[in-house]
N, C-alpha and C positions, 0 to 999 in steps of 0.2 A: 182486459189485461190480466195474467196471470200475477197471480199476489206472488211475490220473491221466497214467501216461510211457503208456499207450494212446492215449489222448484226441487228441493230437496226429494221429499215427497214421492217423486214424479219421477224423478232420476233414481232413488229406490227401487220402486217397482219395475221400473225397465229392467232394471240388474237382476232381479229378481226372477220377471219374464227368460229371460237369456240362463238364466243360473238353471233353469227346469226344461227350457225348448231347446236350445242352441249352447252353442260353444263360447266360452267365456275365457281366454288367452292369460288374464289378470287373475283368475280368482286359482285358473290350477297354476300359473306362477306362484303364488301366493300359497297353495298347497304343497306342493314339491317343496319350498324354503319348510314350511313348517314341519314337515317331515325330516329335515336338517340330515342325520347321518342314515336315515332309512329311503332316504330319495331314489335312491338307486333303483331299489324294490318296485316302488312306484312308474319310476319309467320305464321298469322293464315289462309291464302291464300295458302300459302306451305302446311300446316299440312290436309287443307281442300281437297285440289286434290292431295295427296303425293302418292298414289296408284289409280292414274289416267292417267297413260299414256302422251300423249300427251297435256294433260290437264296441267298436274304438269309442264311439259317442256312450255307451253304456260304463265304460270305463273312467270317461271324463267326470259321466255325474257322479259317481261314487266319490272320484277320488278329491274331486272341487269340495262335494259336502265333506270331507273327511276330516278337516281338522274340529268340526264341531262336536265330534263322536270321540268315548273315551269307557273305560272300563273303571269300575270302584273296585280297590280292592284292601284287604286288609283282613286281622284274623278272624275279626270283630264279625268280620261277612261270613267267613267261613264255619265259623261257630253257631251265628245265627241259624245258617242254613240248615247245618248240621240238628240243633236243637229242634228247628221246624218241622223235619224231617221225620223226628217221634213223635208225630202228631197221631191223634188215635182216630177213631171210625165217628166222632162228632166232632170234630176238628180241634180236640184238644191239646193243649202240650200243658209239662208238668211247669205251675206255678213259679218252683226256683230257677228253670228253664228259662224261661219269659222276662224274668226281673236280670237276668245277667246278661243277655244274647238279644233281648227284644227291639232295643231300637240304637242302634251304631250312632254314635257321632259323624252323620255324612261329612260333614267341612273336614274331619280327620282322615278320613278313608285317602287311599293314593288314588291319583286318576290316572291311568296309564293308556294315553292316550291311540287308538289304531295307528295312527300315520306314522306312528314312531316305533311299531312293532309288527306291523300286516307282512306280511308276505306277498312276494308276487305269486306264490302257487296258490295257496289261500284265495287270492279274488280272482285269477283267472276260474281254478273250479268251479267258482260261486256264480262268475257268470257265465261260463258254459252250461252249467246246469241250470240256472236260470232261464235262458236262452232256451236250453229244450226242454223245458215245461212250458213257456210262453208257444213256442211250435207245435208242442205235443198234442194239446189240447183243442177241440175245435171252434170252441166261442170263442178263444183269442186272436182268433182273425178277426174280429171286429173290436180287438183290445191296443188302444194307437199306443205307438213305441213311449211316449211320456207317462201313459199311466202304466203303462208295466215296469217305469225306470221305479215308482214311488208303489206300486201294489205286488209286484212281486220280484224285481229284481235287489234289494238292499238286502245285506250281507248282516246287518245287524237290526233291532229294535229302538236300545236307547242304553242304558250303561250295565247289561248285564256282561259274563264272562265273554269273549273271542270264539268260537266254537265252530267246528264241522257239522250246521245242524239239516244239511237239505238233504243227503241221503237216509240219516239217521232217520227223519219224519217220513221223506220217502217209500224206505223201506217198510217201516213198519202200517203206514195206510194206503199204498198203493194196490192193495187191493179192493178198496172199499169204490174205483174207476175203472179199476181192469176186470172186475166181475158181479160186483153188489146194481155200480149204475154202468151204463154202458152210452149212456145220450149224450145229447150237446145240451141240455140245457144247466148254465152254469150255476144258478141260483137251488136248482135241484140235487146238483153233483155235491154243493155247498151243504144241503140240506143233509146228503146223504153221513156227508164226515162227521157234521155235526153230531147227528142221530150216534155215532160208533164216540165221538168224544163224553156224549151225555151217559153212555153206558156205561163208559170205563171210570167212570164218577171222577168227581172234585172237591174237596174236600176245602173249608173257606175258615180261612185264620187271619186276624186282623191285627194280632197283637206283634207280630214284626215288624218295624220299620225300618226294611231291606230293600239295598237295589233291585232291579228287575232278576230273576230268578238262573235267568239261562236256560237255554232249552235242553242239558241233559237232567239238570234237575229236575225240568218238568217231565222229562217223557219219566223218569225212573219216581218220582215225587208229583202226585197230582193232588199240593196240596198250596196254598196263598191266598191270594186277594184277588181283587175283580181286576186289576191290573195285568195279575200273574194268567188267569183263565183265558183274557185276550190272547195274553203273549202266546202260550199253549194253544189256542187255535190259529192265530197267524201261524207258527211255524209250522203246523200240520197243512193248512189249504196253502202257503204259499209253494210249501216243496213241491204240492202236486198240481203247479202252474193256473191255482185258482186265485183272483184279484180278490185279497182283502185288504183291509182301511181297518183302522182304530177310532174307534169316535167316541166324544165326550161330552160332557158338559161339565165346569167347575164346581156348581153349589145349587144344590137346593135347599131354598129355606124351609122346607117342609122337615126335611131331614140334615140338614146343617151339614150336609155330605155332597160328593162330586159321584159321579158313575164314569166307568170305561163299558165298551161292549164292541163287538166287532159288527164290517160290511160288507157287501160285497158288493162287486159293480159288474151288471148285468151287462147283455149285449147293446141294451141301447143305451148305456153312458150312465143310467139310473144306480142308486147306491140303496141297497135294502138291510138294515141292520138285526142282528140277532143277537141273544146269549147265547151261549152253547149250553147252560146247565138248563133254560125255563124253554124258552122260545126257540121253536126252527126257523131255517130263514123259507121262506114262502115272500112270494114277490107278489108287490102290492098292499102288502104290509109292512107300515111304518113302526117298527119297534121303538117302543115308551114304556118306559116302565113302572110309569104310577106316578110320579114324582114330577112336579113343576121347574123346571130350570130355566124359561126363557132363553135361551140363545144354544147350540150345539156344534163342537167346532170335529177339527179332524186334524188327527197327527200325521205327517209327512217325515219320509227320509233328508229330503232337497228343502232349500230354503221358498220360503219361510216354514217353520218345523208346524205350523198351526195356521189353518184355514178356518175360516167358518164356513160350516156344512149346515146350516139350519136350514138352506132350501129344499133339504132333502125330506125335510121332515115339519116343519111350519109354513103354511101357504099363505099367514095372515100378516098384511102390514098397517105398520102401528102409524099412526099421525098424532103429534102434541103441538097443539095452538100455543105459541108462547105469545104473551101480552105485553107493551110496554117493550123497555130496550132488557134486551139480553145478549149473554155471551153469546162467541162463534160458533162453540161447540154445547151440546147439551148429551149429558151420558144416563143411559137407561139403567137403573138401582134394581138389587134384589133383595128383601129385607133379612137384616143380619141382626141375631137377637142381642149381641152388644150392643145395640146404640149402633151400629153403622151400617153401613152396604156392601154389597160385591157388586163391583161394576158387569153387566153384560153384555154394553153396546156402547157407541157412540155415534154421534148425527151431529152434520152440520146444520144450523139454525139459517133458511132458508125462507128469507117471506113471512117471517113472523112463522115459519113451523119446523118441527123438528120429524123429519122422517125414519122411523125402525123398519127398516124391511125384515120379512121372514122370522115374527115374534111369535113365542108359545102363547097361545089365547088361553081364554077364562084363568088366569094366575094376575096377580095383584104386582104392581109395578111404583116406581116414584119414578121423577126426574128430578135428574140432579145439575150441578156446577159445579167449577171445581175454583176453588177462591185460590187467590194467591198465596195461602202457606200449606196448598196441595191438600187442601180438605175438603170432600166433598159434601154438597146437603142442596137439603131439597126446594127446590123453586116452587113447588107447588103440594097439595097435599098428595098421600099416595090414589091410587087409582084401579078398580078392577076394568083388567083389558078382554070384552068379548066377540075379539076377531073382528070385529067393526071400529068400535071408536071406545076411548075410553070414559069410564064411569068414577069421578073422582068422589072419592071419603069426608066430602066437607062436614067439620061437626059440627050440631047444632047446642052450643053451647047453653041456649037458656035453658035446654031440656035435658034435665041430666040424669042418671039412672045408675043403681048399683047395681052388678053381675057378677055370680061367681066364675070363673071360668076353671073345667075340669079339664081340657084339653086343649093346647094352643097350635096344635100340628094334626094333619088329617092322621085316621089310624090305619096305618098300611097293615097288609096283610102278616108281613111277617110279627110285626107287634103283635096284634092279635093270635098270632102262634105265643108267642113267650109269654102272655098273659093266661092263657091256657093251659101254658104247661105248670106256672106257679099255683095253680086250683088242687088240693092236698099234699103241698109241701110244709115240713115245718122246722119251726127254729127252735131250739133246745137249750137251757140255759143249765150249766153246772160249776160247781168249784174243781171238777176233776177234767184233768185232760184228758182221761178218754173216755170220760161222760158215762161212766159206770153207774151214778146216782146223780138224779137230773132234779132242779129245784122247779124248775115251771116247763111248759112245752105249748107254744103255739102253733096251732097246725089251721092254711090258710084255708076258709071253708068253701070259698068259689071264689069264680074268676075275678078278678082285679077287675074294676070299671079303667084304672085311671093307673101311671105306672105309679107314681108313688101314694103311697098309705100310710099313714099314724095308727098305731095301735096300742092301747091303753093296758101297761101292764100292772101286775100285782103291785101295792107299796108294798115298799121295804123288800125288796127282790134284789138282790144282790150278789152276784155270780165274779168267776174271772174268767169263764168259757163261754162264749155261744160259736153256734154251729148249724149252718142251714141243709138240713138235706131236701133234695127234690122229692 
């Protein structure tokens, strides 16, 4: 018998099913009302393609997802952007720049939502040109009309500005199909844009905390986050009817950070992921970029806006014997250096076991519960997972030992760049601000083992200037 707290559940996902395959009568009711005095706009898109086939049903999904889409705006953006925009050739921007413009008040910003300002000529062009880049191309005959609704037909990304950006990308890469590659193979054609985006460089700033950028920003500014990098390749492969995907993961404990990066989906359904600034895409290979994340999901236009895509990319599943009575549910932990977790899974507890399909091997895992005042902790000790079964951390408390520990995170590559580059830098210690006559000067003599260093200065040294040049 189906348990009743299912039911829910169950009648979600159907809606959901339909929200992405078929026609949903409630949900564009439900859009048209939200649209209130811009309705009209809206139905005259319906009325426009209504004996159009695929056309009309391309309409529907846009317009069904539509009240979930909205735009930030405020000066606060506009400044930012502006400031980010004088970023220099190491991706710098000037210090009083950053402290005034760097991270907005998002909850203050306006949302001004599409439904309530699109135009009906607006999404017709968007899906006519959409449309023939889907035709245009010859591997997207084997691209079924739902994954073109969510890989290249949506008109926007996520809350950047409202824009004209498919001829804009159009134009300026459509030669990189019409005479660099001339084939069907779509993973190559992908390869090839890539290759022309990697050239025209990108430049990476972290220090904004800015809506999505917009894509004239990015063609005329190739400068943001790995966020922004995505965006700027979607909108270049999607104008020229290539299937790209956004794919993620939230947190690595390695690096206390999430990644974006783009995918493509090939002809046989397959999804191959790249950067555009490190990696081509080449099929067959699963892009990872160093970094342990256990679970990998994928951003969507249509509901629900987040799938997990870790099939595409982990082929190992996880099994936890649970012992004794446990909860319904048991959720997969990634270690978070405050004292707690980022959840990456959940399983229902089945037979005394708890099943993870399609988990990142060799990375260190807990399992958790969630008690009743919504906190979760661990059932059991944490565990390293290698692709078979897991290998749990029981301590052996009578045996006990001191260690120093130099490094608590693996040293990715680019660390080891910036440790590198601190090897004869030095810091300068003066009473004058422009350090005319200097009281001491440490200059570092090799590379850093470790990032942070103690260094034992003179007594009785006492300045009101220091100043580190590289």
């Amino acid at each position: 018998m189906v348990k009743k707290r299912h039911l829910f559940v169950y009648a979600l996902l159907a809606m959901m099913l339909l929200t992405a395959c078929g026609r949903n009568d409630r949900l564009l009711e439900y859009a048209l009302q939200f649209a209130d005095s811009n309705r009209g706009e809206l139905e005259k898109v319906l009325a426009h393609y209504k004996d159009s086939g695929q056309k009309y049903d391309a309409a529907r999904f846009l317009i069904e997802n539509m009240p979930q889409y909205y735009e930030r705006r405020g000066m606060s953006v506009d400044s930012g952007k502006a400031a980010l925009a004088t970023v220099d050739s190491t991706g710098m921007v000037l210090p009083e720049l950053v402290r005034q413009w760097g991270h907005p008040d998002m909850q203050a910003l306006e949302k001004v939502y599409d439904a309530h300002m699109v135009t009906a000529d607006f999404l017709i062009r968007n899906i006519d040109y959409a449309f023939d880049s889907w035709k245009q191309r010859p591997w997207n005959k084997y691209l079924p009309f739902d994954d073109f609704c969510e890989l290249i037909l949506p008109y926007r990304i996520d809350d950047e500005p409202l824009e004209e950006w498919r001829e804009l990308y159009g134009k300026r890469y459509a030669f990189l199909l019409d005479s660099v590659y001339k084939g069907t193979d779509v993973v190559e054609a992908a390869a090839t844009v890539g290759r022309c985006l990697k050239e025209e460089g990108f430049e990476y700033n972290w220090e904004f905390g800015l809506p999505h950028l917009g894509a004239s920003f990015l063609m005329n500014h190739r400068v943001g986050t790995c966020m922004d990098a995505c965006d700027l390749t979607l909108y270049a492969m999607r104008s020229l009817g290539i299937p790209v995907a956004v794919d993620y993961y939230v947190y690595s404990s390695e690096t206390r950070k999430g990644h974006t990066w783009n995918s493509v989906r090939d002809t046989t359904g397959a999804f191959w992921g790249m950067w555009v600034t490190d990696k081509e895409w080449k099929r067959g290979q699963v892009y990872r970029d160093g970094r342990k994340s256990g679970k990998i999901f994928r951003k969507r236009f249509g509901t629900p806006r987040h799938v997990d895509a870790s099939a595409d990319y982990f082929p190992d599943t996880l099994r936890v014997e649970v012992s004794g009575r446990s909860p319904e549910y048991l959720f997969l932990g990634i270690f978070h250096p405050k004292g707690k977790w980022v959840i990456a899974d959940v399983a229902e507890v089945c037979r005394g076991e708890a099943v993870f399909p399609h988990v990142e091997s060799d990375a260190i895992y807990a399992v958790l519960e969630k008690k009743e005042n919504g906190v979760f902790a661990t059932v059991d000790y944490p565990f390293y997972f290698d692709g078979k079964q897991p290998h749990f951390y029981t301590p052996d408390k009578e045996r006990e030992e001191k260690v120093t520990l130099y490094r608590k995170h693996p040293l990715m590559g680019w660390i080891g760049i910036y440790l590198d580059e601190i090897c004869g830098g030095r810091f300068d210690f003066s009473d004058m601000e422009d350090f005319r006559h200097l009281k001491y000067t440490y200059q570092v003599p090799d590379t850093p083992r470790i990032c942070y260093n103690e260094v034992a200065l003179p007594q009785q040294l006492q300045c009101r200037y220091v100043r580190y040049k590289a």
